[in-house]
C-alpha positions in Angstrom: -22.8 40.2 1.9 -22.9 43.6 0.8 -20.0 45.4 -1.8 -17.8 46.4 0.5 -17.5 42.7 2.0 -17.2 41.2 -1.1 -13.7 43.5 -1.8 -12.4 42.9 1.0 -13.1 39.2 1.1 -11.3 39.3 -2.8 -8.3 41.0 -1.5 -7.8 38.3 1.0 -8.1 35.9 -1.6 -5.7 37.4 -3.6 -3.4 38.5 -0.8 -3.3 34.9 -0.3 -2.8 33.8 -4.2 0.4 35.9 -3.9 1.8 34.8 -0.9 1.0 31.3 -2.0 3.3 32.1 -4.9 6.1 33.6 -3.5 6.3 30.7 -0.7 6.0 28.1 -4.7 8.9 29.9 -5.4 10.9 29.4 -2.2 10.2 25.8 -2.5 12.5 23.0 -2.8 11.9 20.1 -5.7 9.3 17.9 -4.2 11.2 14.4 -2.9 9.9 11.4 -1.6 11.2 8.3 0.0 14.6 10.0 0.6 15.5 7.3 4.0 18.5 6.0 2.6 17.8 2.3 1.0 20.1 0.1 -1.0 19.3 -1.8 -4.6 19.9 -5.8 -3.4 17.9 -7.8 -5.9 16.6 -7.5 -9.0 14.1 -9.7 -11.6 12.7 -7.7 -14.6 11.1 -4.8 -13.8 11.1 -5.3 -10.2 13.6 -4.5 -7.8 14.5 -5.4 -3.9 16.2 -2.8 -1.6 17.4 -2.7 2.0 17.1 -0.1 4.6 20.5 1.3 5.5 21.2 0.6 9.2 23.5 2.5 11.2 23.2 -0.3 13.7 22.7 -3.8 14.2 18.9 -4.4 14.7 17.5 -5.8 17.4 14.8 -8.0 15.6 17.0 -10.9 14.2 14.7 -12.0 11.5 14.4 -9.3 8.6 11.0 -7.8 7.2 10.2 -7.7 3.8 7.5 -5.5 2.9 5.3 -5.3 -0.2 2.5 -2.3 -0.8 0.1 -2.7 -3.5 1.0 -3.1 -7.5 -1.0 -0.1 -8.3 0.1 2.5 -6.0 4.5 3.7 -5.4 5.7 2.3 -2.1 7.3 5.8 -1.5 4.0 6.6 0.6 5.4 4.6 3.0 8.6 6.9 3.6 6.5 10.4 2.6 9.4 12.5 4.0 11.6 11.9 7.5 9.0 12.9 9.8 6.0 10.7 8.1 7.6 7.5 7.2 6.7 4.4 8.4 10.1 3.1 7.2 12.1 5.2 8.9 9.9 4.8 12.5 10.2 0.7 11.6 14.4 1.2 11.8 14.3 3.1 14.5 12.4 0.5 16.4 15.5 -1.8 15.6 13.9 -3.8 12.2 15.9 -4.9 9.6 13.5 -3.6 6.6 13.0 -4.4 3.1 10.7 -3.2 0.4 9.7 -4.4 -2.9 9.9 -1.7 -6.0 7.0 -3.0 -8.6 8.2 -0.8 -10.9 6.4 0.3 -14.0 4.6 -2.2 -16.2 5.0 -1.3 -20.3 3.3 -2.8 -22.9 6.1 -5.5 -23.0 4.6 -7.0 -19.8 0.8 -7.5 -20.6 1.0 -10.3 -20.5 2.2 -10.9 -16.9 0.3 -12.7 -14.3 -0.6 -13.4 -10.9 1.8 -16.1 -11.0 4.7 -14.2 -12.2 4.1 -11.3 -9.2 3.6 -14.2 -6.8 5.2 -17.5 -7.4 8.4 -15.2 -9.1 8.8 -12.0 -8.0 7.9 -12.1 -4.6 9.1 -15.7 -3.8 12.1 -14.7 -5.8 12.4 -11.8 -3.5 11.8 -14.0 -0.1 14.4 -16.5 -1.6 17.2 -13.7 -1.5 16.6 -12.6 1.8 16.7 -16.3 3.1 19.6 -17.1 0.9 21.6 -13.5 2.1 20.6 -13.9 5.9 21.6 -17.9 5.9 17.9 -18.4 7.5 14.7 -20.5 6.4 11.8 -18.1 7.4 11.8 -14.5 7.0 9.0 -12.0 8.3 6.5 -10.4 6.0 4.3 -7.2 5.7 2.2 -6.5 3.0 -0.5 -3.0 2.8 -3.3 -3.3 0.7 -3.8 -5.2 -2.6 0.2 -6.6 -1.4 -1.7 -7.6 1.6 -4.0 -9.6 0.0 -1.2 -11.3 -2.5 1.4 -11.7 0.5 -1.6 -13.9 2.3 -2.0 -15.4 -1.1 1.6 -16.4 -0.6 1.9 -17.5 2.7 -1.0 -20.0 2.2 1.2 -21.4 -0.9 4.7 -21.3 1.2 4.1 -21.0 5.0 7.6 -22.6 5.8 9.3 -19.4 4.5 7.4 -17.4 6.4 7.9 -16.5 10.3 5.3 -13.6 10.7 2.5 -12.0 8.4 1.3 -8.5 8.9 -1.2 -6.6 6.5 -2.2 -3.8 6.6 -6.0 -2.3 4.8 -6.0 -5.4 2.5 -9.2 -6.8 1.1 -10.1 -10.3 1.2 -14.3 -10.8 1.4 -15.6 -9.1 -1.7 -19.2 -9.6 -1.1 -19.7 -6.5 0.9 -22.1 -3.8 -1.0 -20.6 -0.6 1.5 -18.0 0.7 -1.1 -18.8 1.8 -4.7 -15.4 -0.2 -6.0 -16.3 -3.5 -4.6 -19.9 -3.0 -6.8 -18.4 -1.3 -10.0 -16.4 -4.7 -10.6 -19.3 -6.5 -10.6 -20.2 -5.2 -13.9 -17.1 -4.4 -15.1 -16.4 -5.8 -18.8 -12.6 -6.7 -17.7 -12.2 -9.1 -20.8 -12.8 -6.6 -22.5 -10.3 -3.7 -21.4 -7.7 -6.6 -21.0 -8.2 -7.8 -24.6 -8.2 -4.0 -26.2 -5.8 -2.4 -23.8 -3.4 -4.8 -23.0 -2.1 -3.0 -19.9 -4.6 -0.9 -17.8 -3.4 2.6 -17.2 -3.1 4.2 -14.0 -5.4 7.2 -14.9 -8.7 5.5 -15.6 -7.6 4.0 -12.1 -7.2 7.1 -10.7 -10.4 8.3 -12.2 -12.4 5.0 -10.6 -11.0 5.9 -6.8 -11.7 9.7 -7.4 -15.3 8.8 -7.7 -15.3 6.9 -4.5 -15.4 10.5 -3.1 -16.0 13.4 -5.5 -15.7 16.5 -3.3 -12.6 15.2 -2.2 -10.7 17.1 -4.6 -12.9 20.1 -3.7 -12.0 20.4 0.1 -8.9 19.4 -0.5 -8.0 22.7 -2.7 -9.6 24.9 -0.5 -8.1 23.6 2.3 -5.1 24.5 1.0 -5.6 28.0 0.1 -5.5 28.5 3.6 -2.1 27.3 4.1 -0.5 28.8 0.6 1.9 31.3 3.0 3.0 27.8 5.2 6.1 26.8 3.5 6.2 23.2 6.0 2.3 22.8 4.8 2.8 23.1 0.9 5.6 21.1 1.2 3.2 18.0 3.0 0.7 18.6 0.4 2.9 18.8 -2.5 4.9 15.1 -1.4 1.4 13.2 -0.9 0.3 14.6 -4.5 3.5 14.2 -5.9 2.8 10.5 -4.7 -0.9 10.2 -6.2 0.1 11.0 -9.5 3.1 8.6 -9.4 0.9 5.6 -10.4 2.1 2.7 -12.6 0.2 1.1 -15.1 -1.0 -2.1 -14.6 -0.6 -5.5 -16.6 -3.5 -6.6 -17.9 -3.6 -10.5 -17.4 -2.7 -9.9 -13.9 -5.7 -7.4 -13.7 -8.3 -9.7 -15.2 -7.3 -12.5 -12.5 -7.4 -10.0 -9.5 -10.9 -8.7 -11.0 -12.8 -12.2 -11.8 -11.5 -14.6 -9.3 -11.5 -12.0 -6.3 -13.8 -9.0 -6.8 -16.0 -11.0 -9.0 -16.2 -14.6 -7.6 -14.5 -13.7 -4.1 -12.7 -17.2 -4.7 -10.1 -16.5 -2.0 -12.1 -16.1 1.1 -14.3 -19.3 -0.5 -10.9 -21.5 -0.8 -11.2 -22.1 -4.0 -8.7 -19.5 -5.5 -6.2 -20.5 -7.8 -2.5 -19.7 -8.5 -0.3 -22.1 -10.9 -3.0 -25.3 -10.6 -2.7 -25.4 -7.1 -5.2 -24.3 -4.5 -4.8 -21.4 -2.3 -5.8 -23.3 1.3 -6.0 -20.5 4.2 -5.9 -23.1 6.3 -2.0 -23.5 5.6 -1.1 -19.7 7.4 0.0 -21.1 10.4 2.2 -18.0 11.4 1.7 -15.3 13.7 -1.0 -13.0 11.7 -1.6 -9.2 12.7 -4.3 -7.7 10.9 -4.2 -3.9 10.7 -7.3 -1.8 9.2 -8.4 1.9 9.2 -12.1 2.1 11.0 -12.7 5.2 8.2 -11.6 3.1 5.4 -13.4 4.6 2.4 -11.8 1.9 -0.5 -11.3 -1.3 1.6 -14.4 -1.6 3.8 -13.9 -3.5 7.4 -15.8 -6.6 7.1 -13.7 -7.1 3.7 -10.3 -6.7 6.1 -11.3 -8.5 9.2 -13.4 -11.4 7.5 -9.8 -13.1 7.0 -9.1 -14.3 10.4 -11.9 -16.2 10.8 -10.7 -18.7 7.7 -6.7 -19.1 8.4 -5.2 -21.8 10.3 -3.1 -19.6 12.7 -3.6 -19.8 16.7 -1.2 -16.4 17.0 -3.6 -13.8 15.3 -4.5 -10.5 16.1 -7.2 -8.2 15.1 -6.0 -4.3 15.1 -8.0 -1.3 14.5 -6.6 2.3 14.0 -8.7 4.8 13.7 -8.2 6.8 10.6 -8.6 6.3 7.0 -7.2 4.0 4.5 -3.7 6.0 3.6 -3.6 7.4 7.4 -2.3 4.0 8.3 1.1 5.1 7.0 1.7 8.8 6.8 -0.2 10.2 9.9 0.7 11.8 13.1 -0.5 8.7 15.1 0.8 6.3 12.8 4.4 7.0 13.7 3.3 7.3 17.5 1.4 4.3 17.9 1.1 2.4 14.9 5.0 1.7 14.2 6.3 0.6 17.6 3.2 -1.4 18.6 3.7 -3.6 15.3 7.7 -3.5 15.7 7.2 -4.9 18.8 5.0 -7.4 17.7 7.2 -8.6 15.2 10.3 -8.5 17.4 8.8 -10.8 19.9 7.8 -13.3 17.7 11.4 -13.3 16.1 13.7 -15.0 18.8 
């Protein structure tokens, strides 16, 4: 490229640098999960809401729905036109959504039995108690996928339904970095030293997964610093990335040793409270979403499930996309929503 290219080609740039500022400035504060949602429950730290509903819903048994420990469930409502929440009410659900909250150093000492046999039985238990009915419907996305199966083998007679979505459950796949970093991870030792883990040497771990992610992303957005609707997308979903809790440490070294280490679930010999986790016991209707571009949770980790529970109503479904397309994509709302509201509605009557 000669001079007179290379000006003109660093005027654009900077053209764009100033328009990209001036649409900053016109911007709004960056707000997620704005759909309207009501505080029900509460145990600790963590906290049950409701949808709001306009309308009676047409499914008659409610859906709770709980997203991974390490990640804000506000991904799931992104903004009113990317929310997986809102397109779940629409198709006549009666939704409800467990808030983790954020671990201190007060709650090291939690564990898998506390987010398990309390807080999310705890939560079940309210709905059953506030609806007057003895099984509810439940969804969980990623590592809440894998603890709401953990739970359904321990109390199938609560549950009616089970959908999860990009959860892992067979750890002895070599085809993503993460599952072979915590192989050789010294988690005794960060548990013991740290106490709780924190979210950025988290972060740090899934930015490696793909390290010019960060790259195309940015310049991908320098081409859309004058599109007010475009910042505004990219500003929510990294407003949402750095939004990560911490995480408590006793409940880390569990998830690390007896699953990504000794892959005890998918063995049946996991665990919880002295009692064993038997697969065999989900007996309910089981839908099984994963992304066919999953980068963190490969397939055969996702899919390797239905082969070891003991229900005759389950259902393999593969979206194409990647791991957090599932919820905030174009053809999640499309396709994704109403095919597993229907789902769920007919096996609620």
């Amino acid at each position: 490229m000669n001079s007179m290219g290379i000006l003109e080609e660093m005027s654009q740039t900077l053209g764009k640098l100033q328009q990209g500022y001036d649409t900053l400035q016109a911007l709004e504060k960056v707000e997620v999960g704005t759909t309207p949602k009501t505080l029900v429950w509460q145990m600790d730290k963590v906290k049950l809401y409701r949808y709001d509903r306009a309308t009676s819903a047409k499914c008659k048994i409610p859906v709770l729905v709980s997203f991974a420990i390490m990640n804000r469930h506000d991904v799931l409502d992104l903004q009113p036109d990317r929310s997986l929440m809102k397109k779940f009410l629409d198709e006549g659900l009666d939704m409800y959504i467990m808030d983790w909250g954020y671990p201190t150093k007060a709650d090291k000492y939690l564990t898998m039995e506390d987010y398990i046999d309390g807080y999310m039985n705890g939560a079940v238990d309210y709905i059953r108690k506030a609806h007057g009915i003895q099984k509810i419907n439940k969804m969980g996305i990623c590592q809440g996928g894998t603890f709401s199966t953990i739970y359904a083998a321990l109390y199938p007679e609560k549950l009616n339904s089970l959908t999860v979505y990009v959860a892992p459950f067979d750890f002895t796949t070599d085809k993503c970095m993460l599952y072979k970093w915590t192989k050789y991870l010294d988690v005794d030792t960060m548990v013991d030293s740290l106490g709780i883990i924190p979210a950025d040497l988290l972060n740090a771990g899934f930015g490696m997964l793909k390290p010019s992610g960060d790259i195309s992303k940015y310049f991908g957005v320098l081409d859309n610093l004058g599109d007010e609707d475009k910042m505004m997308n990219f500003l929510r979903m990294e407003f949402w990335k750095a939004d990560c809790p911490d995480l408590a440490g006793e409940m880390y070294r569990k998830y690390i040793k007896d699953l990504f280490r000794d892959n005890k679930l998918i063995k049946n010999e996991f665990e919880l409270g002295g009692r064993l986790v038997n697969l065999k016991n989900i007996t309910m209707p089981f839908l099984n979403i994963y992304a066919t571009e999953d980068n963190i949770i490969p397939n055969e980790s996702t899919i390797a499930i239905n082969a070891q529970i003991g229900s005759k109503d389950k259902e393999l479904y593969a979206f194409p996309g990647g791991h957090i397309g599932v919820f905030v994509g174009g053809r999640s709302q499309k396709e994704l929503g109403p095919r597993v509201a229907k789902w769920v509605t007919d096996r609620s009557k």
